[in-house]
PDB file with SEQRES, HELIX, SHEET and CRYST1 records, atoms N, CA, C and O in Angstrom:
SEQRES   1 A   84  UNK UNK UNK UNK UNK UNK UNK UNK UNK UNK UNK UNK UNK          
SEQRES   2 A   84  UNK UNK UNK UNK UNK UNK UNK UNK UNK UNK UNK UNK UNK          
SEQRES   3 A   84  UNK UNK UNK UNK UNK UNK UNK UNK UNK UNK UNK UNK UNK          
SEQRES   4 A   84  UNK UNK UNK UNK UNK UNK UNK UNK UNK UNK UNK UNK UNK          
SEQRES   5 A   84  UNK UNK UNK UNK UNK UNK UNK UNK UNK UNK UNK UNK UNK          
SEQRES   6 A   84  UNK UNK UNK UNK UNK UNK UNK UNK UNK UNK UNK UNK UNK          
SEQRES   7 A   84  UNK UNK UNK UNK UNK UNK                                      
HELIX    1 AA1 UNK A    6  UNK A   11  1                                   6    
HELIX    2 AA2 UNK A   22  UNK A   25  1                                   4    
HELIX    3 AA3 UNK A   59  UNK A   66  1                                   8    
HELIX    4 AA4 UNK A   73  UNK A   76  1                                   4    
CRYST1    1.000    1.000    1.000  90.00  90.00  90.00 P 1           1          
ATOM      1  N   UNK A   1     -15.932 -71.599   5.827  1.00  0.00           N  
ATOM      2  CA  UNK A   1     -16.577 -70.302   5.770  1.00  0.00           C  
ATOM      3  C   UNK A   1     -16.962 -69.994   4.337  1.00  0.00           C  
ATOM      4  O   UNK A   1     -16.148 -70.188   3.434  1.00  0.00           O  
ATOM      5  N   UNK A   2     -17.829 -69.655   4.167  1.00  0.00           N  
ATOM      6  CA  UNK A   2     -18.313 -68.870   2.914  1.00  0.00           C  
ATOM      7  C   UNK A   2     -18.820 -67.515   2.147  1.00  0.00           C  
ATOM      8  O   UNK A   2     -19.990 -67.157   2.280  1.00  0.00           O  
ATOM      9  N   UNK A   3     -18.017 -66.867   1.443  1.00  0.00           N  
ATOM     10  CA  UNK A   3     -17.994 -65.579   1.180  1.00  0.00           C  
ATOM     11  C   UNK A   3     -16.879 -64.495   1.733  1.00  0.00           C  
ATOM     12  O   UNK A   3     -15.983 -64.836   2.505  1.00  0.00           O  
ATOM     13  N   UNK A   4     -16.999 -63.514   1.378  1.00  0.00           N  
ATOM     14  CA  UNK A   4     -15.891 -62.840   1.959  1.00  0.00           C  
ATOM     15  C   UNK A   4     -14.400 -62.818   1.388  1.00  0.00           C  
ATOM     16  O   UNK A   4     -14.085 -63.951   1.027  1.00  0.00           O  
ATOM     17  N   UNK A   5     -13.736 -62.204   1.262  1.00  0.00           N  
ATOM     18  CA  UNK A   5     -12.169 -62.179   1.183  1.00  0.00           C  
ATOM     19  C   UNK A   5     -11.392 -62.918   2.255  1.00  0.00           C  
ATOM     20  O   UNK A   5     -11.454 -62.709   3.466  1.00  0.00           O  
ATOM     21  N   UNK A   6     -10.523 -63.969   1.513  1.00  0.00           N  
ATOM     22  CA  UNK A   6      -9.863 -64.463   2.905  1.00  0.00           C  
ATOM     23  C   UNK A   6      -9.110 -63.745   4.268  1.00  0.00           C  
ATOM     24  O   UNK A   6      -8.978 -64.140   5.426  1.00  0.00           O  
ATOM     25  N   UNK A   7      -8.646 -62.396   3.503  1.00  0.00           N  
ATOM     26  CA  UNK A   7      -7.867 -61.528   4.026  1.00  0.00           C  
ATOM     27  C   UNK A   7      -8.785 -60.724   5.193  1.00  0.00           C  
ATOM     28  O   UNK A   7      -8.318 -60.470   6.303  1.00  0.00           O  
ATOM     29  N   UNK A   8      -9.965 -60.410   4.843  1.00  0.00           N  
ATOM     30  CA  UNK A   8     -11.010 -59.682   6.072  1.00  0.00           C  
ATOM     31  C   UNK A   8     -11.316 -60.772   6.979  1.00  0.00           C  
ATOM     32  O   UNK A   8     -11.762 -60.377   8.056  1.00  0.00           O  
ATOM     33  N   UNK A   9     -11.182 -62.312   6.828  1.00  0.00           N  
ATOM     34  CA  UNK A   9     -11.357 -63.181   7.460  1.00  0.00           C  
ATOM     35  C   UNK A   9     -10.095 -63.298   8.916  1.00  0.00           C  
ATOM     36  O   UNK A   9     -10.133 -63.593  10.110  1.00  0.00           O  
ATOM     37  N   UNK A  10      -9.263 -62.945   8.096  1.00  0.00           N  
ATOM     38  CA  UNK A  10      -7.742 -63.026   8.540  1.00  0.00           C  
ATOM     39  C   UNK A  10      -7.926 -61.545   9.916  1.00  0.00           C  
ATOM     40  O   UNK A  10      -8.143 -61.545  11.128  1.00  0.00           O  
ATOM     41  N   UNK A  11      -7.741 -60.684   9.083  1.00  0.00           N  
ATOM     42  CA  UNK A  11      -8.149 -59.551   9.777  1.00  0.00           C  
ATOM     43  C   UNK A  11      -8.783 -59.306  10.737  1.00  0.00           C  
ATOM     44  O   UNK A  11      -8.237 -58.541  11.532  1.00  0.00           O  
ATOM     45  N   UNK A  12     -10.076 -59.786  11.066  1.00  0.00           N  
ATOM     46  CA  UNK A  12     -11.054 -59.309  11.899  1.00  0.00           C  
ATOM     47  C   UNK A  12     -11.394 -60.490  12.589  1.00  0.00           C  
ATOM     48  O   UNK A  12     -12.534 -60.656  13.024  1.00  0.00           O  
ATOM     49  N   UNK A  13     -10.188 -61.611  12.771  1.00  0.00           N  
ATOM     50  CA  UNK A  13     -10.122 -62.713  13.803  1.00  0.00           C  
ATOM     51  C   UNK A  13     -11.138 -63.901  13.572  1.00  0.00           C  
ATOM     52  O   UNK A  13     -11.210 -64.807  14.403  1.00  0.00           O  
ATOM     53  N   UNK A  14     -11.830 -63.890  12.571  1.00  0.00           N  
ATOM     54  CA  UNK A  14     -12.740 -65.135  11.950  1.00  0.00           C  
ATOM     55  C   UNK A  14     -12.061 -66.452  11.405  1.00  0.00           C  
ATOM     56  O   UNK A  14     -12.555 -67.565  11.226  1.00  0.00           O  
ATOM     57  N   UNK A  15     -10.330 -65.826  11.122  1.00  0.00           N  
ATOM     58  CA  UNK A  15      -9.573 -67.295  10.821  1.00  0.00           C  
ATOM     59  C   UNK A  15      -8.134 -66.806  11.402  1.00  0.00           C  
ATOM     60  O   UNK A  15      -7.964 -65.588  11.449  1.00  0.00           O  
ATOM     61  N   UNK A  16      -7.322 -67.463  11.748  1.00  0.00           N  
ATOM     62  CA  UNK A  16      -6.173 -67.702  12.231  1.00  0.00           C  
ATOM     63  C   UNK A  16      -5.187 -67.596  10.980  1.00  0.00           C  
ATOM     64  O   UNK A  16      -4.177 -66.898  10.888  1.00  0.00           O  
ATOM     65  N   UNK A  17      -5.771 -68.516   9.990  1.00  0.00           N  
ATOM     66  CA  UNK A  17      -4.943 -68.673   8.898  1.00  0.00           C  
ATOM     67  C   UNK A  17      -5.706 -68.115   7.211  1.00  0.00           C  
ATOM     68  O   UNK A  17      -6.865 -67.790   6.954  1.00  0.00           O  
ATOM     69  N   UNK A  18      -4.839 -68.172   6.580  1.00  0.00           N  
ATOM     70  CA  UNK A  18      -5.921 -68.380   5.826  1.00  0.00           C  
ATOM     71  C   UNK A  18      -5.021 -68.074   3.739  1.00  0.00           C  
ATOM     72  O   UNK A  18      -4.404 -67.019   3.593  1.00  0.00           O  
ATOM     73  N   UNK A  19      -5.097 -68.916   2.672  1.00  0.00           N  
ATOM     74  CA  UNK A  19      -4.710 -69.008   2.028  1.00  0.00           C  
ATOM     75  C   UNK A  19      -5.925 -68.344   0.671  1.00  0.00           C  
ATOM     76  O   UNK A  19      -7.093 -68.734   0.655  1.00  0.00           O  
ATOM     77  N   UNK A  20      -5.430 -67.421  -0.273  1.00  0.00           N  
ATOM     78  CA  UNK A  20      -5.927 -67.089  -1.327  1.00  0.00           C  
ATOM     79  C   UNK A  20      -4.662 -66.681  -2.451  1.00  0.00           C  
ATOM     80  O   UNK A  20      -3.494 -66.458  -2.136  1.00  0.00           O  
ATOM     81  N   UNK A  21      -5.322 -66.646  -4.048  1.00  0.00           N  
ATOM     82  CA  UNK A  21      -4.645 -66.071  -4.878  1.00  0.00           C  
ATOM     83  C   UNK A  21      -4.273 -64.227  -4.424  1.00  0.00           C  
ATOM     84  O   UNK A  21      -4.908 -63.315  -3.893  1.00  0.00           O  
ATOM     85  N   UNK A  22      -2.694 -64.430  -5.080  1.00  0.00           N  
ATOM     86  CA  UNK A  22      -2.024 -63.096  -3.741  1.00  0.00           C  
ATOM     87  C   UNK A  22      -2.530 -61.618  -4.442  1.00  0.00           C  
ATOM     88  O   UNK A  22      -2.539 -60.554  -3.822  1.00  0.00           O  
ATOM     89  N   UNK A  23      -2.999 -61.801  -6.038  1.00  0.00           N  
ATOM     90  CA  UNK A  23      -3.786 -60.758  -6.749  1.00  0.00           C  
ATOM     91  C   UNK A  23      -5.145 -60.421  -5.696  1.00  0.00           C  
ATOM     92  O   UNK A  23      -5.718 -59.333  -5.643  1.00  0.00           O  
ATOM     93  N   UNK A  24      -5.447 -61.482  -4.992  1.00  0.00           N  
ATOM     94  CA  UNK A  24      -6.933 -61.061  -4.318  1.00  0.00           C  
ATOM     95  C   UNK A  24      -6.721 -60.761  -2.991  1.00  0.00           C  
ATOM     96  O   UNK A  24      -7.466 -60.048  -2.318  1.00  0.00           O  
ATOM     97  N   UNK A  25      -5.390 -61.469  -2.484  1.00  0.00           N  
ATOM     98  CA  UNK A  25      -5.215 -60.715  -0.883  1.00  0.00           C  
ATOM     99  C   UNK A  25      -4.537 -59.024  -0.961  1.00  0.00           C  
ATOM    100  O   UNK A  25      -4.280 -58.352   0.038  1.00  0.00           O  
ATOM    101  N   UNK A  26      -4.359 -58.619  -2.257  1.00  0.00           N  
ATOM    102  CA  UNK A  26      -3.559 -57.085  -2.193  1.00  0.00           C  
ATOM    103  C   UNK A  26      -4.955 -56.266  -2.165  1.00  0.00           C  
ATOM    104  O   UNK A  26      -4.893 -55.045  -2.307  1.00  0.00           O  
ATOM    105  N   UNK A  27      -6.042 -56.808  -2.012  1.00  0.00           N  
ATOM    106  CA  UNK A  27      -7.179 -56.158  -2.457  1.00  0.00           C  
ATOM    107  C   UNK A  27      -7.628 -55.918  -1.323  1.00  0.00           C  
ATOM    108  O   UNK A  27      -8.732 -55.374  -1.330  1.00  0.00           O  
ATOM    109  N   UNK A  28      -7.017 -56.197   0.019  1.00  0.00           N  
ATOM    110  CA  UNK A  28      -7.746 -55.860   1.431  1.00  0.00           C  
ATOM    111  C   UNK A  28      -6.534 -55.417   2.318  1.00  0.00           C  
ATOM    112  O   UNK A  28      -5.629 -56.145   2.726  1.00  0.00           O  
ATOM    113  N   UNK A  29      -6.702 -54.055   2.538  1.00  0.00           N  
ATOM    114  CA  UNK A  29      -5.859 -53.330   3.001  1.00  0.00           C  
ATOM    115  C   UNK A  29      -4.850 -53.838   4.655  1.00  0.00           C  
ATOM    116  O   UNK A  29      -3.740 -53.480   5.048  1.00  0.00           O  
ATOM    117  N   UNK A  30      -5.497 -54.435   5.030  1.00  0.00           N  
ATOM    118  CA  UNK A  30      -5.211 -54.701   6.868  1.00  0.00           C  
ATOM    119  C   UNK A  30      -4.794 -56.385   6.658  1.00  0.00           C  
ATOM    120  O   UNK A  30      -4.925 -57.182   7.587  1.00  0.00           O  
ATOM    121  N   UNK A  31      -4.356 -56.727   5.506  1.00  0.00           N  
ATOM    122  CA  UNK A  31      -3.765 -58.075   4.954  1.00  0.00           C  
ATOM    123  C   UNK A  31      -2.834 -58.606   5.980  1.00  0.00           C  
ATOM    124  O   UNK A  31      -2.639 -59.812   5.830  1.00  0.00           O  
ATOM    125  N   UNK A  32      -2.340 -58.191   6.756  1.00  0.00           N  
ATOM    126  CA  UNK A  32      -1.132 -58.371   7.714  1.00  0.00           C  
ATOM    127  C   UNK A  32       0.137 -59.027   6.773  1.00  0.00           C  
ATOM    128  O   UNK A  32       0.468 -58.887   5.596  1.00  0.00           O  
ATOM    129  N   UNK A  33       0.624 -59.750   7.827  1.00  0.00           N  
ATOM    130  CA  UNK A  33       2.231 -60.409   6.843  1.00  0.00           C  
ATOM    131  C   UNK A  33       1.817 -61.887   5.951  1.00  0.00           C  
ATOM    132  O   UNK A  33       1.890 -63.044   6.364  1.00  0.00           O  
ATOM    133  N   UNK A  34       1.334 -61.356   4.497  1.00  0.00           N  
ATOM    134  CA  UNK A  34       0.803 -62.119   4.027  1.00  0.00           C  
ATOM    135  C   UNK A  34       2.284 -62.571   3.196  1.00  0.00           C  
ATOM    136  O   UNK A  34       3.098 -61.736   2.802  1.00  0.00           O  
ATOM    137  N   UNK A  35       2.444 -64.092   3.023  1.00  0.00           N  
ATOM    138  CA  UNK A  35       4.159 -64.377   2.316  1.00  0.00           C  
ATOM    139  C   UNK A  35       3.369 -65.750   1.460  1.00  0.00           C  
ATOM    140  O   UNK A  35       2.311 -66.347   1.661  1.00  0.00           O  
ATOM    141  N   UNK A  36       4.324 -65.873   0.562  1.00  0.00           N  
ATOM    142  CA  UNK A  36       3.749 -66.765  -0.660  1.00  0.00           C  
ATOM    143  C   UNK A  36       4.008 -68.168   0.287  1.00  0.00           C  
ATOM    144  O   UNK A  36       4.917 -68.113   1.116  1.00  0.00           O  
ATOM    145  N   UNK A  37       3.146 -69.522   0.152  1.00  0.00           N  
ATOM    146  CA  UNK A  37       3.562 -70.681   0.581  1.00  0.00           C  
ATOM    147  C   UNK A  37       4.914 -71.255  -0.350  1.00  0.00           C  
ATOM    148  O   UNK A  37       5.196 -70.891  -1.491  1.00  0.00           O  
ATOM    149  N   UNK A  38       5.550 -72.124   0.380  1.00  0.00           N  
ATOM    150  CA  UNK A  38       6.321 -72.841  -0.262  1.00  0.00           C  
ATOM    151  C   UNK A  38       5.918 -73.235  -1.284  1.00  0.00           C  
ATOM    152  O   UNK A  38       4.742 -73.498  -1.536  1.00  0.00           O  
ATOM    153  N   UNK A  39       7.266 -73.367  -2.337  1.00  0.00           N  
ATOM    154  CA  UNK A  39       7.546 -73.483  -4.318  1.00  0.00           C  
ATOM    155  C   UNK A  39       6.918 -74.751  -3.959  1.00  0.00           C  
ATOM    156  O   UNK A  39       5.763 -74.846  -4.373  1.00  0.00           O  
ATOM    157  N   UNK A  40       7.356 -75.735  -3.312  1.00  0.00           N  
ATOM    158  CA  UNK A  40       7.058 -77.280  -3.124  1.00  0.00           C  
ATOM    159  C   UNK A  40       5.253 -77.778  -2.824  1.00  0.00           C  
ATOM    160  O   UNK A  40       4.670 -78.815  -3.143  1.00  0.00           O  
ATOM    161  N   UNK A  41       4.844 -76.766  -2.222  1.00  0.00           N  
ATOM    162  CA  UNK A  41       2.817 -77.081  -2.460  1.00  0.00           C  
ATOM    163  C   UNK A  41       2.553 -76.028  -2.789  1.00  0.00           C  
ATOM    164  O   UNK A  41       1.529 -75.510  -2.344  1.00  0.00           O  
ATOM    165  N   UNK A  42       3.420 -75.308  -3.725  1.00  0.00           N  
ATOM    166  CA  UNK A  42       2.453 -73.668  -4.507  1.00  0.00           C  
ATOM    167  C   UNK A  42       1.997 -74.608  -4.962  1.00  0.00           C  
ATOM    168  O   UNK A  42       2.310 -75.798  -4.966  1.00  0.00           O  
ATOM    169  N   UNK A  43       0.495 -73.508  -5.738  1.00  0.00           N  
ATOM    170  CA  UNK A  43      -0.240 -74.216  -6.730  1.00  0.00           C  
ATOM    171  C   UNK A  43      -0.434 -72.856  -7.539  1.00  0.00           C  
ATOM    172  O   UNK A  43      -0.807 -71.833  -6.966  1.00  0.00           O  
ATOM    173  N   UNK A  44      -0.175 -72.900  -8.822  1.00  0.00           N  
ATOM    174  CA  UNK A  44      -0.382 -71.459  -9.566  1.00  0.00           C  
ATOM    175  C   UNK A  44      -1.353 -72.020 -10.726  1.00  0.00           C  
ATOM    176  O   UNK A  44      -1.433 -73.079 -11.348  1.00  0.00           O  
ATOM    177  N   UNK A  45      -2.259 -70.428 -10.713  1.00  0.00           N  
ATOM    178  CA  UNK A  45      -3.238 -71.110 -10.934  1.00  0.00           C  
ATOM    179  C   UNK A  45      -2.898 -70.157 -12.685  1.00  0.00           C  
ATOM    180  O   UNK A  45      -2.636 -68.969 -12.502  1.00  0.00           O  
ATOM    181  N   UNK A  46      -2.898 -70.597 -14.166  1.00  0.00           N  
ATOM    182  CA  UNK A  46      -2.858 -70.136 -15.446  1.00  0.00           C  
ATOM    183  C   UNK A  46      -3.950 -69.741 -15.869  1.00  0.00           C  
ATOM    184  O   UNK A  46      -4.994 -70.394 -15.859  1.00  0.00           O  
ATOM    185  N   UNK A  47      -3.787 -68.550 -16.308  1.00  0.00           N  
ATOM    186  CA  UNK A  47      -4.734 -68.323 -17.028  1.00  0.00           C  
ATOM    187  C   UNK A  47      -4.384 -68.407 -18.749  1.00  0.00           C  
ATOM    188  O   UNK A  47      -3.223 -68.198 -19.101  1.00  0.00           O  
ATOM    189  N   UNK A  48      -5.663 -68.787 -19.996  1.00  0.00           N  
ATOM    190  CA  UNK A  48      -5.526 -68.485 -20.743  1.00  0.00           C  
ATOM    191  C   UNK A  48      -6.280 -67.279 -21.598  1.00  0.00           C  
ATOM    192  O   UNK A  48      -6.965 -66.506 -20.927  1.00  0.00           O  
ATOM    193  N   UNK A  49      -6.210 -67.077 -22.930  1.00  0.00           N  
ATOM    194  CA  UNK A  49      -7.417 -66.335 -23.667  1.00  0.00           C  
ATOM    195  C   UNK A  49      -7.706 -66.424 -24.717  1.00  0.00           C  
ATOM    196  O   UNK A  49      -6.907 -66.626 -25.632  1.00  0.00           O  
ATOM    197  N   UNK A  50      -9.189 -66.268 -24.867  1.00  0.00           N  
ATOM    198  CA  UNK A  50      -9.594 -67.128 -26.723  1.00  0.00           C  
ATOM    199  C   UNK A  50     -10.062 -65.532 -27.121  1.00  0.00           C  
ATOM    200  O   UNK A  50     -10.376 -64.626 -26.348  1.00  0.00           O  
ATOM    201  N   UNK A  51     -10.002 -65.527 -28.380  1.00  0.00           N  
ATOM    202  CA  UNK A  51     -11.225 -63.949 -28.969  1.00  0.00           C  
ATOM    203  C   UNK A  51     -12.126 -64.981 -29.765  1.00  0.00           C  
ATOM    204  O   UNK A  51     -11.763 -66.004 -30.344  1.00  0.00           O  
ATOM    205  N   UNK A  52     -13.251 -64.506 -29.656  1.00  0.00           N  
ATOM    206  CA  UNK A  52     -14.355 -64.543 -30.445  1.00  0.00           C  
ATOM    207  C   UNK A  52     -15.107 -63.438 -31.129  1.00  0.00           C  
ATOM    208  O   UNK A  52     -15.434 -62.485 -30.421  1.00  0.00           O  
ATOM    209  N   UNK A  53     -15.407 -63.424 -32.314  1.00  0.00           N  
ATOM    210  CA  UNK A  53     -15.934 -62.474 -32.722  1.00  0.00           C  
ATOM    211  C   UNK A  53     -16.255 -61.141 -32.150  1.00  0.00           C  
ATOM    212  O   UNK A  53     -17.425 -60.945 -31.819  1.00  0.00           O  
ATOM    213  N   UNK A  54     -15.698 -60.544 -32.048  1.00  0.00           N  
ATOM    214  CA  UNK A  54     -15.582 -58.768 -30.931  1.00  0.00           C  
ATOM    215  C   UNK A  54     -16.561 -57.967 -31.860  1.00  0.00           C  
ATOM    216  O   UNK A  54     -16.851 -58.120 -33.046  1.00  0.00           O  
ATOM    217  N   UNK A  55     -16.906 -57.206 -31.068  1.00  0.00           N  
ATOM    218  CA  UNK A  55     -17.933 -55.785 -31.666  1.00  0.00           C  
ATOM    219  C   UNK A  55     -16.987 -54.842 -31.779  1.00  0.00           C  
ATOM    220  O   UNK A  55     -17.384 -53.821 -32.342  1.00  0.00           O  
ATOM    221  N   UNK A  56     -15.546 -54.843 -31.333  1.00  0.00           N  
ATOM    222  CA  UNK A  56     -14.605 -53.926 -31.538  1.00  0.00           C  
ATOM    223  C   UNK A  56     -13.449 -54.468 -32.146  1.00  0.00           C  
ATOM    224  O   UNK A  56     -12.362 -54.383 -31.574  1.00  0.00           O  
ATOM    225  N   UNK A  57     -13.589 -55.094 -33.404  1.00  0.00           N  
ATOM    226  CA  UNK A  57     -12.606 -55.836 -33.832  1.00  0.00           C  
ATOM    227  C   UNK A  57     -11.209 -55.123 -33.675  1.00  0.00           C  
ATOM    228  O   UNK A  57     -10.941 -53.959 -33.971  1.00  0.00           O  
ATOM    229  N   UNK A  58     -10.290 -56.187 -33.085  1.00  0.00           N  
ATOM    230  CA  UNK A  58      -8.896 -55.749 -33.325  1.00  0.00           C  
ATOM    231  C   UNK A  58      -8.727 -55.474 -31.113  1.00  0.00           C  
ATOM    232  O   UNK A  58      -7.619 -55.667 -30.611  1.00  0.00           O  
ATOM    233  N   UNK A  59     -10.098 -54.998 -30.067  1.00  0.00           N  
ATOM    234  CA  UNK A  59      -9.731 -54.260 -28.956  1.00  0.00           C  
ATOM    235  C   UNK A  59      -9.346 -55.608 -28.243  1.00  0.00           C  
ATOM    236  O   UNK A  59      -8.409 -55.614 -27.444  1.00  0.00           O  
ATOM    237  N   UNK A  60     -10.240 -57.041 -28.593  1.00  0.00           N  
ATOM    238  CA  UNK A  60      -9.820 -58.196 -27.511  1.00  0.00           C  
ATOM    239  C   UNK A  60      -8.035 -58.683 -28.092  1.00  0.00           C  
ATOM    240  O   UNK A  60      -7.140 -58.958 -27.293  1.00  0.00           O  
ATOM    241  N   UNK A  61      -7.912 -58.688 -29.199  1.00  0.00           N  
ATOM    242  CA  UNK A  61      -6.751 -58.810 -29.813  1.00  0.00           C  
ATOM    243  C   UNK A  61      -5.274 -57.899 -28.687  1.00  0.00           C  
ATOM    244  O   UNK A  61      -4.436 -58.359 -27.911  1.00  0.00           O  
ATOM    245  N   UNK A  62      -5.507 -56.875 -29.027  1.00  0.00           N  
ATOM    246  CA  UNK A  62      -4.794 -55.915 -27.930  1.00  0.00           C  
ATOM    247  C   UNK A  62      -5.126 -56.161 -26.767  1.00  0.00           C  
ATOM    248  O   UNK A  62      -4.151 -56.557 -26.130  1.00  0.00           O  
ATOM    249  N   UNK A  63      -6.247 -56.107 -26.045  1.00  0.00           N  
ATOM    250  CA  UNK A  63      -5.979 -56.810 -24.530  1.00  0.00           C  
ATOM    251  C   UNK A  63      -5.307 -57.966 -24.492  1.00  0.00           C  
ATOM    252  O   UNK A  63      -4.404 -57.867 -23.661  1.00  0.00           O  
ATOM    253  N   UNK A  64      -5.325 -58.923 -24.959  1.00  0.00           N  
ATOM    254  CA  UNK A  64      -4.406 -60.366 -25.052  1.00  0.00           C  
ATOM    255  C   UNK A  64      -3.290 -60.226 -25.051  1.00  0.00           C  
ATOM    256  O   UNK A  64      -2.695 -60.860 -24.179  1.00  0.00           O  
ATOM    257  N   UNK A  65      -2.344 -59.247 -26.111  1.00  0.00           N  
ATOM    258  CA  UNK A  65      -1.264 -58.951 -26.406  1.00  0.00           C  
ATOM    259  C   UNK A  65      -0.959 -57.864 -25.221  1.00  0.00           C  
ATOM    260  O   UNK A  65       0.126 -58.199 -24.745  1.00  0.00           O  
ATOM    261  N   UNK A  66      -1.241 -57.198 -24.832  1.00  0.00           N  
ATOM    262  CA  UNK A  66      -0.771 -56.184 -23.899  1.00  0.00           C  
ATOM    263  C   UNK A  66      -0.381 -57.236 -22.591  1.00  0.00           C  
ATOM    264  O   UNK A  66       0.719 -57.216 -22.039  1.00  0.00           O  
ATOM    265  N   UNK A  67      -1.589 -58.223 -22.182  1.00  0.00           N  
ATOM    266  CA  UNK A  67      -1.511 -59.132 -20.980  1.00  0.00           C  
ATOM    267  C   UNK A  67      -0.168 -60.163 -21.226  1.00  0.00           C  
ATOM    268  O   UNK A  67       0.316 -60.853 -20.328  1.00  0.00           O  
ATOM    269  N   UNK A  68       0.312 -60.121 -22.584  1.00  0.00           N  
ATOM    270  CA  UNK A  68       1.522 -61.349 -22.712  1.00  0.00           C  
ATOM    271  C   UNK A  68       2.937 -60.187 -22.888  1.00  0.00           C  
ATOM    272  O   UNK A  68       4.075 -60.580 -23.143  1.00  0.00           O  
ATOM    273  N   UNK A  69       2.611 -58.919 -22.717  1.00  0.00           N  
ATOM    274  CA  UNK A  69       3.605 -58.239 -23.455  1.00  0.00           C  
ATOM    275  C   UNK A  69       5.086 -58.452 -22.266  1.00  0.00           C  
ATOM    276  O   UNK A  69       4.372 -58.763 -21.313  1.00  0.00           O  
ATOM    277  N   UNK A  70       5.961 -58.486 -21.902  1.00  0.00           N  
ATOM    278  CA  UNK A  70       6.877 -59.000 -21.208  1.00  0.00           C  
ATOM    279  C   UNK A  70       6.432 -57.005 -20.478  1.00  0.00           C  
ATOM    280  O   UNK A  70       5.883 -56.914 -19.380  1.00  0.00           O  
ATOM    281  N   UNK A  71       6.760 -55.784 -21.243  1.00  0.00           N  
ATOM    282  CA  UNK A  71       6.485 -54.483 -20.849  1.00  0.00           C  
ATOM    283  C   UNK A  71       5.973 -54.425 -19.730  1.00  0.00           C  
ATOM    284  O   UNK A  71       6.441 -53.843 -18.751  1.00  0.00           O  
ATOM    285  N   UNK A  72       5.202 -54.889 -19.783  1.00  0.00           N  
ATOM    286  CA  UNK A  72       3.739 -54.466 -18.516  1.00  0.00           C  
ATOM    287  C   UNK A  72       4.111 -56.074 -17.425  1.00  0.00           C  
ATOM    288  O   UNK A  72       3.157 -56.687 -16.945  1.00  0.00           O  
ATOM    289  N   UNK A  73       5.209 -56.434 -17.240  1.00  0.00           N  
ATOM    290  CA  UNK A  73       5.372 -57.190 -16.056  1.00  0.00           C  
ATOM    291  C   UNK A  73       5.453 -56.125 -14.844  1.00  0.00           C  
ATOM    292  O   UNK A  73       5.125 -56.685 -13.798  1.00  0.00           O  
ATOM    293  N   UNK A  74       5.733 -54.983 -14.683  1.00  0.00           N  
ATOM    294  CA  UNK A  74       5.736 -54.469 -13.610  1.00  0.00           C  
ATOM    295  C   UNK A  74       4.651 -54.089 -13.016  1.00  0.00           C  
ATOM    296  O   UNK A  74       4.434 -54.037 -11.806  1.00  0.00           O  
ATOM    297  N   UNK A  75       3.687 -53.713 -14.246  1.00  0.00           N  
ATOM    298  CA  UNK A  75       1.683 -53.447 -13.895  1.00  0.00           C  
ATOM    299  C   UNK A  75       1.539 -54.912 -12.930  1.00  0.00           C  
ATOM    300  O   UNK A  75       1.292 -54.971 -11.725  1.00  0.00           O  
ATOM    301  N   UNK A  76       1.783 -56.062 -13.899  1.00  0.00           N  
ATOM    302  CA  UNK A  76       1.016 -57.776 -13.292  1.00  0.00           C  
ATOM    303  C   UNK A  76       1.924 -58.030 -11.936  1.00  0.00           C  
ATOM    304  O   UNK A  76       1.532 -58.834 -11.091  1.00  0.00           O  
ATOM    305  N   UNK A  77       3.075 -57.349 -11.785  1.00  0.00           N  
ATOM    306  CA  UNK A  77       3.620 -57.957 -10.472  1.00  0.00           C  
ATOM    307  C   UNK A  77       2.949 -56.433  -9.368  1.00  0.00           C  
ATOM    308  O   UNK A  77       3.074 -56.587  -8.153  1.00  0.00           O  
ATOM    309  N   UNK A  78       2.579 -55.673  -9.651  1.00  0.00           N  
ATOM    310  CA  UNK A  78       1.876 -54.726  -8.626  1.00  0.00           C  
ATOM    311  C   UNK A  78       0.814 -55.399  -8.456  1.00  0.00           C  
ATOM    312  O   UNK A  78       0.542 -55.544  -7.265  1.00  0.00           O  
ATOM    313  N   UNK A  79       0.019 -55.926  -9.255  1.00  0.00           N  
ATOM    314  CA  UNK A  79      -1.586 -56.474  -9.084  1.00  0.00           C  
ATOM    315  C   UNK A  79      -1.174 -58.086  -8.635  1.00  0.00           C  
ATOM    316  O   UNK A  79      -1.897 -58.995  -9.044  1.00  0.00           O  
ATOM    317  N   UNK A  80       0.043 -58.404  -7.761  1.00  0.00           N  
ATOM    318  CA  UNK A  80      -0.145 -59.707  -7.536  1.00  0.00           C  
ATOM    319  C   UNK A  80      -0.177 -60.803  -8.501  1.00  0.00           C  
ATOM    320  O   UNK A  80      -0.546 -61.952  -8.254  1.00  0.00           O  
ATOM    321  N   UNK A  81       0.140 -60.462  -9.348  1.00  0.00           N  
ATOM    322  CA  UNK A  81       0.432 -61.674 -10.861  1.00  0.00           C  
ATOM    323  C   UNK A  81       1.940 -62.047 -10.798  1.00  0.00           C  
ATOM    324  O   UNK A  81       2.788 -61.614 -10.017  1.00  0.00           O  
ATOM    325  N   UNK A  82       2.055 -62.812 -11.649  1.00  0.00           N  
ATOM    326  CA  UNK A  82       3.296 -63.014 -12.238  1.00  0.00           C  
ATOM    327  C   UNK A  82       3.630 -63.089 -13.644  1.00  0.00           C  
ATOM    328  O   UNK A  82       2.615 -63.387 -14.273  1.00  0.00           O  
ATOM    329  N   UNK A  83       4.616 -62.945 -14.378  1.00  0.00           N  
ATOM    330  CA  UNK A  83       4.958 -62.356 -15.965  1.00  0.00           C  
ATOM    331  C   UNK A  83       4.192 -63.521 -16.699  1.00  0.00           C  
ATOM    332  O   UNK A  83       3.658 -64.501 -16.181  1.00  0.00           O  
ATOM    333  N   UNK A  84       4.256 -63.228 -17.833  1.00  0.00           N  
ATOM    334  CA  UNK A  84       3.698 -64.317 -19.059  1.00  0.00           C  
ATOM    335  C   UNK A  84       5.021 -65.201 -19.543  1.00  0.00           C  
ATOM    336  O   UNK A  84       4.904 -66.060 -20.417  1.00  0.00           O  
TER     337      UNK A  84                                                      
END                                                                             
């Protein structure tokens, strides 16, 4: 299938099953009993971050640091993340 949220797929009977990053299945309300796959074929996917020259020197700096700050693990585990 192509397009769509896996979760409206899930939902409205177009798939039986259906696997996405869990930041993008909290994003569709009627998600049903969505549960992480097994530690043994997770696949987690990292993100990193570069700055390049900013028009607001110093604001990409602070977004970077706020996203690694250990603080705000409770923001990244509401949005489906996990800590830095």
């Amino acid at each position: 299938m192509k397009g769509g949220l896996v979760a409206e797929r899930v939902a409205n009977g177009e798939a039986e099953i259906g696997m996405q990053q869990a930041s993008e299945l909290m994003a569709v309300p009627a998600r049903g009993a969505g549960r992480p796959i097994p530690l043994d074929v997770q696949n987690y996917t990292i993100y990193s971050g570069a700055v390049s020259p900013p028009r607001a020197p110093g604001a990409a700096d602070e977004m970077l640091l706020a996203l690694a700050d250990p603080k705000n693990l409770p923001l990244l585990k509401k949005k489906g993340l996990e800590g830095p």
